[in-house]
VEXSEFI-962518 format. One record per atom (N, C-alpha, C): residue number from 1; x, y, z. Coordinates in pm, whole numbers. Atoms other than C-alpha are relative to their C-alpha. Example, Ala and Ser with C-alpha at 12.3 -4.5 7.8 and 13.67 -1.06 7.14 Angstrom:
BEGIN
<node 1; <89; -119; 0>>
<node 1; <1230; -450; 780>>
<node 1; <90; 120; 0>>
<node 2; <-82; -119; -6>>
<node 2; <1367; -106; 714>>
<node 2; <-77; 109; 73>>
end
This chain:
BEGIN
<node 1; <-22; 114; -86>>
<node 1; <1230; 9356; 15699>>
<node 1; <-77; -121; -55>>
<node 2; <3; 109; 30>>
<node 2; <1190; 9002; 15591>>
<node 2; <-120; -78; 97>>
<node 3; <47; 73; -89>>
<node 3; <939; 8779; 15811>>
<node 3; <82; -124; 89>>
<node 4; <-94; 60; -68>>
<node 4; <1247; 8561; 15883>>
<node 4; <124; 67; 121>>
<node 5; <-143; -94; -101>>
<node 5; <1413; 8858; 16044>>
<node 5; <-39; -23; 165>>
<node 6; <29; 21; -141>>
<node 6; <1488; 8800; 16439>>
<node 6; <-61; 132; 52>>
<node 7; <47; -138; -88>>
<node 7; <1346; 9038; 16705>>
<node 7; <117; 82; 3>>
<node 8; <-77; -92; -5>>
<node 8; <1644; 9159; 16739>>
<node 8; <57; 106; -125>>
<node 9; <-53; -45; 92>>
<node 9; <1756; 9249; 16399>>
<node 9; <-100; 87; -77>>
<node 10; <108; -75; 44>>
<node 10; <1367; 9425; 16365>>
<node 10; <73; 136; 95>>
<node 11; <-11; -166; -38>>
<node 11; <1492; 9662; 16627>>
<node 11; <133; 106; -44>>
<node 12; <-134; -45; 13>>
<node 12; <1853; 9709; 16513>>
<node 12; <-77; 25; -179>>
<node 13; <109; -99; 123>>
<node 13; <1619; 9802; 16151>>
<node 13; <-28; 146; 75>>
<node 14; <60; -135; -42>>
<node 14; <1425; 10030; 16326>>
<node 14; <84; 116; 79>>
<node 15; <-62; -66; -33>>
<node 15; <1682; 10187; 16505>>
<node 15; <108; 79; -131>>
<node 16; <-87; -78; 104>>
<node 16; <1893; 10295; 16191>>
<node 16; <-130; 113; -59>>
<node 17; <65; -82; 1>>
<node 17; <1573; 10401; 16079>>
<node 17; <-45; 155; 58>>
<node 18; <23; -91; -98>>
<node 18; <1517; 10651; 16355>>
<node 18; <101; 98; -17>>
<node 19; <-134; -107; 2>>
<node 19; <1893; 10806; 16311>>
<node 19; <-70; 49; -189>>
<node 20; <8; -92; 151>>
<node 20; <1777; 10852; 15938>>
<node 20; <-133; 80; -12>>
<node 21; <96; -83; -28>>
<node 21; <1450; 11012; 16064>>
<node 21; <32; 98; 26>>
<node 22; <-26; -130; -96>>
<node 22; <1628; 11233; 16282>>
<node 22; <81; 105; -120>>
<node 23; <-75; -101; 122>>
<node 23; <1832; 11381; 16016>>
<node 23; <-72; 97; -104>>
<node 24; <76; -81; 70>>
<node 24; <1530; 11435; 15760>>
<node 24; <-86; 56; 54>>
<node 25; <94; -125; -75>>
<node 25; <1310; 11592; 16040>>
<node 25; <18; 22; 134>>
<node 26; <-15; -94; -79>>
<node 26; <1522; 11766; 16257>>
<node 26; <-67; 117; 54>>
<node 27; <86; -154; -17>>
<node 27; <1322; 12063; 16219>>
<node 27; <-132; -37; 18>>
<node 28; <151; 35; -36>>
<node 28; <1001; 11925; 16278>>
<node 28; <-42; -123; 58>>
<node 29; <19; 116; -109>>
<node 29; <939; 11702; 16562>>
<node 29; <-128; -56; 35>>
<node 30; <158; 69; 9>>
<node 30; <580; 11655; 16582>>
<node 30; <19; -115; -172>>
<node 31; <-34; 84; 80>>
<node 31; <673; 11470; 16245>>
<node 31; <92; -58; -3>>
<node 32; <-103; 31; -57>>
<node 32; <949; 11345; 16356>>
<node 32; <-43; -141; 104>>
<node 33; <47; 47; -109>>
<node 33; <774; 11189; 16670>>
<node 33; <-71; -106; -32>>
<node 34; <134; 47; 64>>
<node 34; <491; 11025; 16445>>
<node 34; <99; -84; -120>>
<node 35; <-77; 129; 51>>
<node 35; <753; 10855; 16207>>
<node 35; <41; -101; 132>>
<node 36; <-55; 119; -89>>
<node 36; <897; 10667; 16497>>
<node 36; <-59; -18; 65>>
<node 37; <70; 88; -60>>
<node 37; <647; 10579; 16683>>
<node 37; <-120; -114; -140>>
<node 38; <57; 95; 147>>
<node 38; <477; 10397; 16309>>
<node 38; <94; -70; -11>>
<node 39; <-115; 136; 7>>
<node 39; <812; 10196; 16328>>
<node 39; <-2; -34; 91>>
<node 40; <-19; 54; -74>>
<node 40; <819; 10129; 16642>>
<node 40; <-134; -117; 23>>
<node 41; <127; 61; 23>>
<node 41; <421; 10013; 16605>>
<node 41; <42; -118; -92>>
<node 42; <-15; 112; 104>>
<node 42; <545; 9797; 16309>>
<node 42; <124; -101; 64>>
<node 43; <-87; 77; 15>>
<node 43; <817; 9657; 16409>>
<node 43; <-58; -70; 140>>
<node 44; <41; 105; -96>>
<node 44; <696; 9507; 16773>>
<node 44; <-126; -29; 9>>
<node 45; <189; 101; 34>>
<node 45; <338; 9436; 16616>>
<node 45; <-66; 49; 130>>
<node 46; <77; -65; -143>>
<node 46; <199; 9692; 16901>>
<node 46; <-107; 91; -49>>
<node 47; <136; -94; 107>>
<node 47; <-186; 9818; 16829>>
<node 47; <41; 116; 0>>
<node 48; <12; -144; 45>>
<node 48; <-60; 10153; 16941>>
<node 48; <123; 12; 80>>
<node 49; <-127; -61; -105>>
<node 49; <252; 10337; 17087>>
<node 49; <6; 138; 28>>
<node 50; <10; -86; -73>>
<node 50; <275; 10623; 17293>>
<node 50; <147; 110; 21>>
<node 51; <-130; -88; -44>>
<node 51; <586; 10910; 17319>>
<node 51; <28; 116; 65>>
<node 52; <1; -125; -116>>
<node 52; <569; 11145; 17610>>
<node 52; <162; 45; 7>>
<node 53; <-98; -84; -46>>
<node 53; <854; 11407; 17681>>
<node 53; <4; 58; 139>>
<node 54; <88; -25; -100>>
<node 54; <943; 11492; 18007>>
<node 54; <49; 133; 72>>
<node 55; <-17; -137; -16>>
<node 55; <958; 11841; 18146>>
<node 55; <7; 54; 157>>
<node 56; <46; -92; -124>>
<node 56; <1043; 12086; 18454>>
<node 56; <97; -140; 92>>
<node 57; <-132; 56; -94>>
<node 57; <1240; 11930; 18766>>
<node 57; <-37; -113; 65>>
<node 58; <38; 157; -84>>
<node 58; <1159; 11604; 19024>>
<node 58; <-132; 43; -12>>
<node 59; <137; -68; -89>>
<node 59; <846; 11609; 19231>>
<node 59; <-115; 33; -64>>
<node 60; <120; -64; 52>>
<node 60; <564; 11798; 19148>>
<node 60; <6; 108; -92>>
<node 61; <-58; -42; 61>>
<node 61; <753; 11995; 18948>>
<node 61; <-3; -31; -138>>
<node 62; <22; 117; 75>>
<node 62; <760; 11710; 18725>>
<node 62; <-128; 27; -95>>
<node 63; <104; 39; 128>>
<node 63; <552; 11670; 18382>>
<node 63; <39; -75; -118>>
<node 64; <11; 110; 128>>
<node 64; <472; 11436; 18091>>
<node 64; <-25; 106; -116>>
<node 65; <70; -124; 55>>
<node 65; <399; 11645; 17806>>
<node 65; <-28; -121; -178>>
<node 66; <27; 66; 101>>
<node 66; <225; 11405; 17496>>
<node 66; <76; 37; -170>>
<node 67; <-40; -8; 80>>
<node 67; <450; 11382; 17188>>
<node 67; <-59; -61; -126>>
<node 68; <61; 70; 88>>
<node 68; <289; 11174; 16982>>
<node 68; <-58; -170; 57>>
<node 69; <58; 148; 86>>
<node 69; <42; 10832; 16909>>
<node 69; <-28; -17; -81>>
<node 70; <50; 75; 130>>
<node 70; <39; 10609; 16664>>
<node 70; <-87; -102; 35>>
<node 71; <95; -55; 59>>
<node 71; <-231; 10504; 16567>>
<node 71; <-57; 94; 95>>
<node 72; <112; -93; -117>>
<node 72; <-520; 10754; 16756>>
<node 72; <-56; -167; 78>>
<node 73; <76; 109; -97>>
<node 73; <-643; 10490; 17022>>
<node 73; <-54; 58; 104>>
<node 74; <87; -65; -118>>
<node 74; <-939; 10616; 17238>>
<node 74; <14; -79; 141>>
<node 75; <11; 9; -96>>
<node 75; <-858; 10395; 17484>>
<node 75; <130; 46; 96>>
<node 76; <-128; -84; -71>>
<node 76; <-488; 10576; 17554>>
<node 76; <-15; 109; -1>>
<node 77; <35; -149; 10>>
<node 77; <-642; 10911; 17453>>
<node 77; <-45; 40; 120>>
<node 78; <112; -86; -75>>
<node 78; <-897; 10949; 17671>>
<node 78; <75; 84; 132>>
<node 79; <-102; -68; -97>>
<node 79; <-792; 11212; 17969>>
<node 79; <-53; -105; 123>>
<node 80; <-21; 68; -151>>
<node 80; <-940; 10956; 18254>>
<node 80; <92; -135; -38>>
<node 81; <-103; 89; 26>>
<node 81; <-657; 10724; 18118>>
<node 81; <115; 29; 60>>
<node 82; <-79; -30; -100>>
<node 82; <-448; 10653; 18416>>
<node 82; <157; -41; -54>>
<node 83; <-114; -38; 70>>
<node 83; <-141; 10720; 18209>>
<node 83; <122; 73; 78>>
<node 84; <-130; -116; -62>>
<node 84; <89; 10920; 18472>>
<node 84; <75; -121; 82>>
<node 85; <-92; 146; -77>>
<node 85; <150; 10610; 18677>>
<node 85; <126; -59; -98>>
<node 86; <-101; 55; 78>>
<node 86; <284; 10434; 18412>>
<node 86; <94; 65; -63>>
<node 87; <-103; -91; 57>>
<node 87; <502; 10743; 18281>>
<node 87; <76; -16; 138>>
<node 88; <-74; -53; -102>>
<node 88; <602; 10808; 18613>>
<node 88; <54; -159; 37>>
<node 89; <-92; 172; -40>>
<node 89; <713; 10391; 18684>>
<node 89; <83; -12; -114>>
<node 90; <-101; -21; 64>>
<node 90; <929; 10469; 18359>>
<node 90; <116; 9; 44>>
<node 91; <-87; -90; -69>>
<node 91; <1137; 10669; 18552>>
<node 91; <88; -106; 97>>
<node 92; <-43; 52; -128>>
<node 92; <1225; 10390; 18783>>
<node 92; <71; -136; -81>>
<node 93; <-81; 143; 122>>
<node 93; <1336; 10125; 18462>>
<node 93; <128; 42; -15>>
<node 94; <-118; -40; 31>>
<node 94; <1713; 10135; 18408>>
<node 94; <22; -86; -132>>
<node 95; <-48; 47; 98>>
<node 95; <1653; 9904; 18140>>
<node 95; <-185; 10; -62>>
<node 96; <169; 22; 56>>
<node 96; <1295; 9875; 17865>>
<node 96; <-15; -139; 87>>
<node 97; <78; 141; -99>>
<node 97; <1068; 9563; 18013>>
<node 97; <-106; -17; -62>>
<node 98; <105; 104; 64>>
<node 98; <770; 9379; 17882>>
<node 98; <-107; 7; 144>>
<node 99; <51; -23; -88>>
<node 99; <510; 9512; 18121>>
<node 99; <-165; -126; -44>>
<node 100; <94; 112; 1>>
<node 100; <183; 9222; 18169>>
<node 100; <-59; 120; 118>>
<node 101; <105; -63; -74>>
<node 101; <-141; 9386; 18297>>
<node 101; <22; 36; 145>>
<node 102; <61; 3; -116>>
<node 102; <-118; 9281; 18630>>
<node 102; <142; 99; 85>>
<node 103; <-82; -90; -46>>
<node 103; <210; 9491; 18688>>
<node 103; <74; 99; -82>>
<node 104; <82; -15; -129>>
<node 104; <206; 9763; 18710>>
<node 104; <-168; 0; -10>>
<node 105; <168; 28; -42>>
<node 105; <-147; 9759; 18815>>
<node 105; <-98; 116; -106>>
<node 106; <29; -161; 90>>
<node 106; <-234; 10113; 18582>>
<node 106; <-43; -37; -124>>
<node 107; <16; 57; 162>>
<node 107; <-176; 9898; 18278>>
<node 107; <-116; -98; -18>>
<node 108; <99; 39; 26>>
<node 108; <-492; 9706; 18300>>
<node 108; <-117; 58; -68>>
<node 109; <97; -95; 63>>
<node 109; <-702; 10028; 18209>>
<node 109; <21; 11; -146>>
<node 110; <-67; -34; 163>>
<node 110; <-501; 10049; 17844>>
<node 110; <14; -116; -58>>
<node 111; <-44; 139; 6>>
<node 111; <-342; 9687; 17795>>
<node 111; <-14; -117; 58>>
<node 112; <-36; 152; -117>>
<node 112; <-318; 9342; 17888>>
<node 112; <192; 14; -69>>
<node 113; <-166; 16; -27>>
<node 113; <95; 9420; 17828>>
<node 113; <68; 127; -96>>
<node 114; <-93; -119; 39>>
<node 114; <343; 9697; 17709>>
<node 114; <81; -21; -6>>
<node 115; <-121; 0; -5>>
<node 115; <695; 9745; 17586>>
<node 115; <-33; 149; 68>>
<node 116; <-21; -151; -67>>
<node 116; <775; 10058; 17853>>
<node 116; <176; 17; -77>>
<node 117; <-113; -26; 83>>
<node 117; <1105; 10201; 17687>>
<node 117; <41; 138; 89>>
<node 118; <-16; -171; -114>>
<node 118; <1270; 10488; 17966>>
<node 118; <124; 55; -194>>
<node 119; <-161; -92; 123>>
<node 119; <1463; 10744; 17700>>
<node 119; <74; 84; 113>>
<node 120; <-120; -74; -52>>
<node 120; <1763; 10875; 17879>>
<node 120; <101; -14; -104>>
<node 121; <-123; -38; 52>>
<node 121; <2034; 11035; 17789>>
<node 121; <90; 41; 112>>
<node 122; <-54; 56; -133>>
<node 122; <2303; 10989; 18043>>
<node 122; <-114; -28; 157>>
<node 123; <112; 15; -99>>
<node 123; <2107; 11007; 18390>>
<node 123; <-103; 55; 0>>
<node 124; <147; -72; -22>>
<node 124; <1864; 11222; 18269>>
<node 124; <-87; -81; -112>>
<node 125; <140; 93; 70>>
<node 125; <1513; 11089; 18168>>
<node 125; <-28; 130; -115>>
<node 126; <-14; -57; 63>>
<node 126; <1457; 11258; 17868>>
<node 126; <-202; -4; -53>>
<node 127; <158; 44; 10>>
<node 127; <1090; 11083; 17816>>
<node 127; <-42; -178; -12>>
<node 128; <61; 99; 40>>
<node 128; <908; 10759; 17730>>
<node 128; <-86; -22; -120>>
<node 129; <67; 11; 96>>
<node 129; <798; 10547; 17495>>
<node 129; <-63; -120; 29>>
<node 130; <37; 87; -44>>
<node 130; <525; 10297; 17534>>
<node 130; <-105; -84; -101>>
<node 131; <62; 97; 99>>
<node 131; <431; 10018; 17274>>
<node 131; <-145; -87; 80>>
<node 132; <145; 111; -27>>
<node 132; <48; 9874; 17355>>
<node 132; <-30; -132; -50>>
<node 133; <-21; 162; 56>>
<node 133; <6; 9489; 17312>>
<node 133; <88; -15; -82>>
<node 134; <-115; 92; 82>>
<node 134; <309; 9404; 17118>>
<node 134; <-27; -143; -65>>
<node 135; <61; 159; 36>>
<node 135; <305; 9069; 16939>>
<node 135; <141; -39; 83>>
<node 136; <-108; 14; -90>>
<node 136; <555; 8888; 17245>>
<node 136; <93; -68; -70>>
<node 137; <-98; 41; 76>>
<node 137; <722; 8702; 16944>>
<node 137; <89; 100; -68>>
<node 138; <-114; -121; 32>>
<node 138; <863; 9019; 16809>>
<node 138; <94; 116; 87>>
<node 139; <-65; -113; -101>>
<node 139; <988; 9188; 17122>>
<node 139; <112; -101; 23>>
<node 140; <-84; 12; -46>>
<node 140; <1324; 9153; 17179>>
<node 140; <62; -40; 92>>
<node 141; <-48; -4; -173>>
<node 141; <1565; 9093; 17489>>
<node 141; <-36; 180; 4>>
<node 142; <-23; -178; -65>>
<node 142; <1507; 9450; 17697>>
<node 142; <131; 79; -74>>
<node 143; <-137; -98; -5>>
<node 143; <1875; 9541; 17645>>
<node 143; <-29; 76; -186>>
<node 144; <-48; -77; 138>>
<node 144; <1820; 9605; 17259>>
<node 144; <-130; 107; -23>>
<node 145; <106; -187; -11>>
<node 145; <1491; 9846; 17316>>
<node 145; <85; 60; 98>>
<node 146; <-51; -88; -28>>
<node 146; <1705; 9985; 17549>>
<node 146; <113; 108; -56>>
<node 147; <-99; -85; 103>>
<node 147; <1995; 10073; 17320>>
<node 147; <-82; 82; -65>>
<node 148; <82; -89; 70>>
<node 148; <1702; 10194; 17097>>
<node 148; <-80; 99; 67>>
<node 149; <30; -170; -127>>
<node 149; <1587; 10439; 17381>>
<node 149; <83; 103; 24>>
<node 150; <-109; -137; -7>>
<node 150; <1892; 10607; 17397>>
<node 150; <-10; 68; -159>>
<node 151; <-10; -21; 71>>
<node 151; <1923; 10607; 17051>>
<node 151; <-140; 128; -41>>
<node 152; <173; -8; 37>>
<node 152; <1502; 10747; 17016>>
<node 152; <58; 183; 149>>
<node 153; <15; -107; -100>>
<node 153; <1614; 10972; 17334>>
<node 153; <137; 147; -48>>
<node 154; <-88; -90; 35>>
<node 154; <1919; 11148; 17184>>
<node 154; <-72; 73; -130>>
<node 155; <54; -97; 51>>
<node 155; <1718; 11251; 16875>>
<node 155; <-79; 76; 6>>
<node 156; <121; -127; 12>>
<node 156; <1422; 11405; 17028>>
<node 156; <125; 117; 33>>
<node 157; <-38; -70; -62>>
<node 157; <1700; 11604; 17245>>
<node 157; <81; 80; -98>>
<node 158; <-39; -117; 114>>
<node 158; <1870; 11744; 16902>>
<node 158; <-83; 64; -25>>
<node 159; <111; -92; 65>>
<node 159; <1536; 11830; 16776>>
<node 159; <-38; 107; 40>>
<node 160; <111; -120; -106>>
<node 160; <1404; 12006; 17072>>
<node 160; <113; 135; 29>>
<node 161; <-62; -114; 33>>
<node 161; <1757; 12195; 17056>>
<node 161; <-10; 52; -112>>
<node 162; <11; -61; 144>>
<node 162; <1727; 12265; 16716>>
<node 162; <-128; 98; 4>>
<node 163; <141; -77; -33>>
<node 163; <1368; 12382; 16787>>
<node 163; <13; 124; 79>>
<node 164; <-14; -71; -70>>
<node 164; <1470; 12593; 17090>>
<node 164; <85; 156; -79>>
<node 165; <-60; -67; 56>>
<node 165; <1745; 12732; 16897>>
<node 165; <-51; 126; -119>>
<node 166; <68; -71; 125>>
<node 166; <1528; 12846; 16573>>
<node 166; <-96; 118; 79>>
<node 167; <80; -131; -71>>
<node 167; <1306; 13043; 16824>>
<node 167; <48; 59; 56>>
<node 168; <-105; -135; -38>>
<node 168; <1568; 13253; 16995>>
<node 168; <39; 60; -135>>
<node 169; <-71; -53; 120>>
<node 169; <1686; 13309; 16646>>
<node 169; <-119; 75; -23>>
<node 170; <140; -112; 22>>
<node 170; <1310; 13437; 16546>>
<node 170; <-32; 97; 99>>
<node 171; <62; -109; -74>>
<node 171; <1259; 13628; 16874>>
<node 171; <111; 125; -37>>
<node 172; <-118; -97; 33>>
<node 172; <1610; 13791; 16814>>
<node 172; <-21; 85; -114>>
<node 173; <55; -43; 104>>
<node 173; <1499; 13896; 16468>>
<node 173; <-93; 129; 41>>
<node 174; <104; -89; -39>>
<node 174; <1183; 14017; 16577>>
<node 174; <51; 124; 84>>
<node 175; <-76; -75; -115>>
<node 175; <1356; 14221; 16889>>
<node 175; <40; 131; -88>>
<node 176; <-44; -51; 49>>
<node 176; <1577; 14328; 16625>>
<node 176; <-29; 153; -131>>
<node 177; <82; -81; 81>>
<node 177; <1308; 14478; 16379>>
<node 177; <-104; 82; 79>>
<node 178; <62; -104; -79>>
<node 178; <1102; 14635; 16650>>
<node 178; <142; 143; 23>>
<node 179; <-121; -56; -8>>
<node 179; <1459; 14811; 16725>>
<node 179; <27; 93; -126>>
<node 180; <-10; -98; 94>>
<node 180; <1476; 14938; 16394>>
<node 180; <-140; 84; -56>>
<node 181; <61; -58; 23>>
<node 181; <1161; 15047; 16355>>
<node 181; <-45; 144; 94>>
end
C-alpha cells in the first residue's frame, strides 16, 4: 500500500489479504489469527488489535474465548481488563463503529478509541475484532470494516471446521488402532 492509498482501498488491501491468509493457514489458526490481526494493526495504524471467538449459547452460557493480539499489550492483557463489556456490546453492532473512550464507558480502561468490528456470519456472531487507537485518518466508513468482518468471520469459521474436522479424523484413527490392537 502506497501512502496515497484511501482508507478505503487500505481495507479492500487487507481484506484480499485475509482470503489469501485463509487459504495458506487453514490448518493453523492460531497463525492464522496473528497474520490478520498484524494487517489489520497496519493498515488502521492501531497500537494493538484484539480477536476473540465466541463460544456456547446466549446468556451465561455465553463466552469470549482469546484468539489472538497483536502486538502483546499489557494494558489489554492484563485479566482485570474490563474486556467482556466491550465483547459483549459487539454483539449489539450490526455494523463496525469507531468507538471514543467515553462510549462505551469500558473503553477508557484500554483506549481513548477503538475500531469494534462484530464478525458474523449470517445472524450468528461468530466473534470480534477490536483495533486499539487507530490513526482516525485511516479508518474507513464502518460499512467497509464491516464487509471485512464478514469476510475475517467466514475464515476463522472454515478454519475452526477444518480444525474440528482433523480431530474427529485423529480420534477415529486412534479408536480405530485401539480396535485393532
Amino acid at each position: 500500500m502506497s501512502p496515497e492509498d484511501t482508507a478505503a482501498d487500505r481495507v479492500t488491501g487487507v481484506t484480499l489479504e485475509v482470503m489469501q491468509l485463509a487459504l495458506l493457514y487453514a490448518d493453523d489458526l492460531p497463525q492464522l489469527c496473528q497474520r490478520v490481526l498484524a494487517r489489520v494493526t497496519s493498515a488502521c495504524g492501531a497500537r494493538a488489535a484484539l480477536l476473540v471467538r465466541c463460544e456456547g449459547g446466549v446468556g451465561a452460557a455465553h463466552r469470549h474465548v482469546v484468539l489472538g493480539l497483536h502486538p502483546a499489550d499489557d494494558r489489554v492483557a492484563e485479566p482485570a481488563t474490563p474486556l467482556a463489556p466491550l465483547l459483549t456490546h459487539t454483539h449489539r453492532l450490526d455494523a463496525a463503529r469507531l468507538w471514543h473512550a467515553q462510549s462505551p464507558p469500558a473503553l477508557a480502561a484500554v483506549a481513548q478509541q477503538a475500531l469494534a468490528i462484530p464478525l458474523r456470519v449470517g445472524d450468528r456472531q461468530q466473534g470480534a475484532l477490536l483495533a486499539f487507537d487507530p490513526d482516525p485518518a485511516r479508518v474507513s466508513e464502518p460499512a467497509d470494516w464491516t464487509a471485512f468482518g464478514h469476510t475475517v468471520a467466514l475464515c476463522m469459521r472454515h478454519a475452526l471446521i477444518l480444525e474440528d474436522r482433523e480431530r474427529l479424523a485423529s480420534e477415529a484413527v486412534g479408536e480405530a488402532r485401539e480396535r485393532e490392537a
